[in-house]
N, C-alpha and C positions, 0 to 999 in steps of 0.2 A: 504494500500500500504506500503511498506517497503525498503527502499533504504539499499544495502550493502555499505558502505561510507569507503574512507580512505584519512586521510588530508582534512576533507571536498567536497570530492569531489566522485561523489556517482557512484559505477563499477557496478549495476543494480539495477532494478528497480522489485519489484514482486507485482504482482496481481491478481485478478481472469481473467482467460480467457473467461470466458459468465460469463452474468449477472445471471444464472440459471442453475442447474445442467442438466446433460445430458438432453434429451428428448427421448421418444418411437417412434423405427423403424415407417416414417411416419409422426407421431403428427407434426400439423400444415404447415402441405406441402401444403395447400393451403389459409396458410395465409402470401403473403411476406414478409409483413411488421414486424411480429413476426419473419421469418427467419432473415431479414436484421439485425436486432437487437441482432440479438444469436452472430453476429459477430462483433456487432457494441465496441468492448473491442481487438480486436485485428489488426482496421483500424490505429491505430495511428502510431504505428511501420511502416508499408508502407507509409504513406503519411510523417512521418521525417527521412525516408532513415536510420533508424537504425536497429540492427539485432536483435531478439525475436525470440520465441521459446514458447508451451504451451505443459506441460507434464502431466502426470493425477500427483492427489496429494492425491487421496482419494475418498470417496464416503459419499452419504450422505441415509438416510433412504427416502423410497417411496411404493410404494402400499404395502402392508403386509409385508414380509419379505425380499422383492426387496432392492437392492443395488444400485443407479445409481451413476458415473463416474464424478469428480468435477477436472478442470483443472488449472492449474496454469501456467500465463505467466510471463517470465520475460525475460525483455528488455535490453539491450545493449548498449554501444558504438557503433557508428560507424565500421566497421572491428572488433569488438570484441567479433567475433564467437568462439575464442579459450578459452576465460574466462566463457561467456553464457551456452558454453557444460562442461563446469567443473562444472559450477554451476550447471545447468541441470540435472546431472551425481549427485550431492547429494540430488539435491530436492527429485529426483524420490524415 
């Protein structure tokens, strides 16, 4: 995790958005408990009423030559949708 900080005091938060890289169209659609958990890195933003965002960041190696999609969240202030998408705007 990496806090951007000034004066101590930290204007977001970034971290992985799943604990796993993408998965294949399908895979594990009939395990929920495996789905619940894909999302379980982006419930905490809703449940503290703050604003977050996950954008891709990159990709990680997978079957042969396959590419799959690795997300990056990062969390906010309160109302601090206008700094979030600045930040967002360079993550990407």
């Amino acid at each position: 995790m990496i806090q951007f900080a000034h004066h101590g005091q930290a204007h977001a938060i970034l971290s992985p958005a799943t604990p796993s890289p993408a998965r294949k169209l399908g895979e594990n659609s009939d395990d929920p408990l495996t789905e619940y958990l894909s999302d379980i890195y982006t419930i905490a933003a809703n449940l503290a009423g703050i604003c977050a965002i996950s954008v891709p960041c990159g990709t990680v190696p997978a079957d042969g030559d396959k590419q799959l999609p690795v997300g990056l969240q990062i969390l906010g202030p309160h109302l601090g949708e206008a700094k979030l998408l600045r930040i967002a705007k360079s993550a990407e």
